[in-house]
Each structure stands twice: as structure tokens, then as C-alpha cells.
Phi, psi and omega in degrees: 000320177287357173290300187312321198309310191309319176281333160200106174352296201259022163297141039095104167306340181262330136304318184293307169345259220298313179304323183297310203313054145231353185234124198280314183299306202272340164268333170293313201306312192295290206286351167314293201285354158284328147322313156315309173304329195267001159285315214284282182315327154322322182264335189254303174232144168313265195303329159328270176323319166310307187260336159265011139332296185285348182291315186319294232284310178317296181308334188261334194281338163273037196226344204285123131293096178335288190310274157353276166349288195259003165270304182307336168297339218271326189297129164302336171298342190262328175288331192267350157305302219282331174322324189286315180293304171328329204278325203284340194268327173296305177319005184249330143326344156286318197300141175285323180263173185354168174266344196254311178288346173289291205304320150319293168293308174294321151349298176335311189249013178284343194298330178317311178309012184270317203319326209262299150003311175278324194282330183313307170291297178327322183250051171234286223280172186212054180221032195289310172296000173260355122335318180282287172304339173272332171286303199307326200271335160314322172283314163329314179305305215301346179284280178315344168278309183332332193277315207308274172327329160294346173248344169261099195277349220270326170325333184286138168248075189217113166279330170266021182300098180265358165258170145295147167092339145282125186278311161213182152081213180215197190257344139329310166303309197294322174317288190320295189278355143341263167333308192285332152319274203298337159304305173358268187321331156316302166307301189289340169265011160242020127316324165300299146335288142341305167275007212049008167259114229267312193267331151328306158341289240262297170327297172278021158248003166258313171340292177311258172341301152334312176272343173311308195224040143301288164340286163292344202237326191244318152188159194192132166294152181268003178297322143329294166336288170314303190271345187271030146241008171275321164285357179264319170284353185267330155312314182266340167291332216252304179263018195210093195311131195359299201295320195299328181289306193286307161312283169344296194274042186219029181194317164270017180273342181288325175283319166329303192305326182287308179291327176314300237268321183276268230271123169277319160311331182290303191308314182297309159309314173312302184317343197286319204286349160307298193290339156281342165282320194274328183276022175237279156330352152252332175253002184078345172280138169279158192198174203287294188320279172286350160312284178333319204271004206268334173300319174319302209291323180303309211293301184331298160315304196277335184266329171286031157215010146213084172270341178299291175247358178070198205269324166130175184261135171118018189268344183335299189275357169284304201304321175284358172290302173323288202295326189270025192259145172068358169275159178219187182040211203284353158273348167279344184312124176238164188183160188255357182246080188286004145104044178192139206277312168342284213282344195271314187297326198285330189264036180243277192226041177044181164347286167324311180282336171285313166309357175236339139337285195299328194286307164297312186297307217260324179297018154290316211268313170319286179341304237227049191272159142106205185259167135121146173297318136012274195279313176326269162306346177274309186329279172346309185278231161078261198297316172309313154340316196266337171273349190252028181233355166300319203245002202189164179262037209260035163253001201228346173267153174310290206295291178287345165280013188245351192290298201291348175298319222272324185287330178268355165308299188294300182318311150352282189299328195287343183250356157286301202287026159257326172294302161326316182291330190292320184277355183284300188313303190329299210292339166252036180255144210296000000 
């Protein structure tokens, strides 16, 4: 492939793609490096991640072995994505609403089908870690124009932008991945640590630290808030002996206290989760908080009159259209979201949709048993995913569902095709 680049300068990702089809190595090579982009791309644009989707797809289908292929499909980790997508697309025969709001909502769950793909490639390929480097150091940039814009706002190309520190995308999407950086980054700086390499170290913990208090100082979800001492504790259990956990926390509940106290943005966001129960529950106005508790409570309802297959797909915003009639304020409210992955699913398809939703998260949550940066990073996404998913639909939002596709997907391939090379390595040894 680099021969080509060399004869022409200004090729075309589809020429280089389309120049390879004869070199097996330069076609694996080419879909690494579209992973790579839709990592790259992934923090700043939509429709970006959208067409180097479809270049992947392209790229990857003349390379694909029918056997192979379809016995890896065959692993409940690869099946039970496409179950979901499969569920959603039958669920539009129930459904009550539009043909265009069925079609919508299955969009929603086509991205899972990349998930049984990545693993397929990744674990042929041994280039699964440019990926990972490649999502860091974007966000790493997106970090720094983010600090550029909290002191400059005129910098955003967000025209509605009412927070600070945002570049693009909102500020939910930037928590997340923030947040999932910088929890990340905890393995590879104490492996560092561990070998001695002190500036390898020195380097991803001013990374680390930059996004921390990129957060704390400029802006953070609270959703961010939340899950991120359930991933610092899924760290210390997992890499860190009794005494080293119980020191941690006790120095980071000391710095929390320190960071309360120095950041007023910090302070604000927490106090909201009060001050929005109360002004949705005692005044009827909606807010982030009491909105939410107010969607739970609807959700409930609409899934206890189908609880078997639920309502069908897209019907989410008729029941709340329905639920609002004759209502005023935050009960008047209608969405299409209730803003918990459970609940979007269960008034879709009921029981049934939940039980094949938890059946994937825990053969995921499984998959990524054991040591190694890998297993690290798939966990992780993993947990977040599942704990930001208490407060949001974000196995169904674009930004954070391409996240857990893409981080668990690649982290996947990468610890199937190792476990294979191993069980390979076992079987010829005398």
C-alpha cells in the first residue's frame, strides 16, 4: 500500500482500498487503518464515523472466509448483538407507530451488527492497539481545544452552545469519553511503572490528569459523575492489592474534597441532582433530574400493559404522547427516549428484549476475564456502558453506542485471536 501512496500522492481511501485487492496483507492493512479513522473521528463527527463505516464494510467484505466467518457468528458474544438488532426489526410488525419512527428506531441497533465483524477481524489482525491510540490521542486533542474554548467561547462551532468548553458534539458525549480516557489510562501507567518505564508513565499521567481536570474546571456530565468511581473501583479490585486500594481511596476522596472545594462548576453540577427533584416534584417543572424520574415512572406503566413483547419498535413517543394528554409541566412532557436503556427497551419488546439486552452485556462483561490492556479496555467499556445506561439509552445513542461497539468489538478480536494463538501454541507442544 505504501508503494501506491507513493505513486499517487492524492489517492482516495477507495483507491487504496481497490489497489490492494490482490495483496491479502495490504487488505487487512487498509481495514486497521479505517478503524483507525472512525477512532480518530469518532469524538468530533457524525456523519464522519458514518461513511468510514461504510468504507470498513466495504473493505472488509472481500476478505471475509464463508467458514470462519460464520462459526464465529455462531459465539453468543457475536449472536446476541445481532439478536437485538434482529428483535427490533420483527418489533416493527406490532408497533403502532409511523413506518418512518419504526425505521428510525431500528437504525438505532443497526450499529451493533459491526460488533460480530470487529471481532472477526481483530482477531486475524495484530495492529487492534492503533485503535485505542488513536481514540486517545483525539480526545487528547478535543481536550485541548476544549480548555482553548473555556477561555475563548467564540471558538465553538456549537451556535447554540449555553455551555463552556465545548467544541463539538455536547457535553455528555465529551464527559464520556473523557472519563472512559482517563479511567483507561490507569493500566498502562502503572505496567509502566512496573517496567520502569518512568516517562512513558510520567507522560500518560499528565494525559490522564489533563482530562480529569479538563472536567472538573470546564464541564462534566453528571452521568460522568456518577459512574466514575464505580470504574476506579472496578481497577482497584481488579489490579491492586488491599492496603494499595484503601491508600487510593482515602487520597482520592481527599482530592475530591479539594477539587469540591476549588471548582464551582463541580459544586453546581452535583447540587442539580437536588434542586431538579425538587423543582419537578414540588413545582411540576421539568429538569434533568426530575424529568428523568418522571420518564421511569411512565415507562413502568407502558411496559406493565405488554410486558411479554412490549409495544413494538418506535412506539416510545405515542405512549408518551398518549400519557400527556390533558397534563401540563414535566408530566406533560413527551420523548422518545425515556432515558434508561432497560426501560427504552422493555416498552419495545418487553421481557424478551431484556433478556437478550443482559445476556449480551454479561457474555461481554465475561469475554474480558483475565490480565493484558485488552481485557482491560474491553471490561471497562463494558462497565460504563452499563452503568451510564441507568441514566440514558446510550447503547442506542450514536456517539456512546459506537463507543461500546467499537471499544468492545476491536478489544474482543484482540483477546479471541490471542487465546487462539495460545491454544495453538499448547497443542504443539510436546
Amino acid at each position: 500500500m505504501a508503494e501506491v501512496a507513493r505513486r499517487e500522492p492524492g489517492a482516495s481511501w477507495l483507491s487504496v482500498i481497490w489497489s490492494a485487492r490482490h495483496d491479502p496483507a495490504a487488505r487487512i492493512l487498509n481495514i486497521d487503518l479505517l478503524t483507525v479513522l472512525i477512532a480518530i473521528l469518532l469524538p468530533w463527527s457524525t456523519s464522519g464515523v458514518a461513511i468510514a463505516a461504510v468504507l470498513w464494510m466495504i473493505a472488509l467484505i472481500p476478505t471475509i472466509e464463508p467458514r470462519p466467518f460464520l462459526r464465529s457468528l455462531m459465539r453468543p458474544i457475536s449472536a446476541l448483538p445481532i439478536a437485538i438488532f434482529a428483535l427490533a426489526l420483527v418489533g416493527t410488525l406490532w408497533s403502532d407507530a409511523a413506518w418512518g419512527t419504526r425505521l428510525h428506531a431500528v437504525s438505532q441497533t443497526a450499529k451493533l451488527l459491526m460488533l460480530p465483524l470487529l471481532f472477526y477481524h481483530f482477531q486475524r489482525s495484530p495492529r487492534g492497539a492503533w485503535v485505542f491510540i488513536a481514540f486517545l490521542a483525539s480526545c487528547t486533542l478535543l481536550m485541548a481545544v476544549s480548555w482553548a474554548v473555556a477561555f475563548e467561547p467564540d471558538l465553538t462551532l456549537k451556535a447554540d452552545a449555553t455551555m463552556r468548553g465545548i467544541f463539538v458534539k455536547n457535553y455528555i458525549a465529551q464527559s464520556h469519553e473523557f472519563a472512559l480516557c482517563a479511567i483507561a489510562l490507569a493500566y498502562p501507567i502503572m505496567m509502566a511503572l512496573r517496567t520502569g518505564r518512568t516517562r512513558l508513565a510520567v507522560l500518560l499521567t499528565a494525559v490522564a490528569l489533563g482530562l480529569l481536570a479538563n472536567m472538573m474546571f470546564v464541564v462534566v456530565s453528571r452521568t460522568a459523575l456518577v459512574t466514575m468511581p464505580v470504574m476506579l473501583a472496578v481497577f482497584a479490585l481488579l489490579h491492586l492489592r488491599l492496603r494499595t486500594t484503601l491508600i487510593a481511596s482515602f487520597a482520592a476522596v481527599l482530592l475530591a474534597a479539594l477539587v469540591w472545594t476549588a471548582s464551582p462548576g463541580l459544586r453546581a453540577t452535583g447540587l442539580k441532582f437536588f434542586t431538579d427533584w425538587q423543582q419537578t416534584s414540588v413545582q411540576n417543572n421539568p429538569s434533568g433530574v426530575g424529568s428523568r424520574l418522571e420518564f421511569w415512572q411512565k415507562s413502568l406503566r407502558f411496559f406493565a400493559q405488554a410486558p411479554a413483547i412490549g409495544h413494538g419498535t418506535g412506539s416510545t413517543r405515542g405512549l408518551f404522547e398518549q400519557a400527556a394528554v390533558g397534563q401540563i409541566g414535566a408530566r406533560a412532557e413527551i420523548v422518545a427516549n425515556p432515558h434508561n436503556q432497560t426501560l427504552n427497551v422493555a416498552i419495545q419488546w418487553g421481557v424478551l428484549g431484556i433478556v437478550v439486552l443482559y445476556a449480551m452485556w454479561w457474555k461481554h462483561l465475561t469475554l474480558f476475564r483475565g490480565d493484558g490492556l485488552a481485557a482491560w479496555i474491553g471490561l471497562l467499556v463494558v462497565v460504563q456502558n452499563t452503568f451510564t445506561s441507568l441514566f440514558n439509552s446510550h447503547l442506542f445513542d450514536f456517539h456512546e453506542g459506537w463507543i461500546y461497539v467499537l471499544g468492545v468489538g476491536v478489544a474482543g478480536g484482540m483477546l479471541l485471536g490471542a487465546r487462539r494463538d495460545a491454544a495453538t501454541a499448547a497443542s504443539h507442544q510436546p
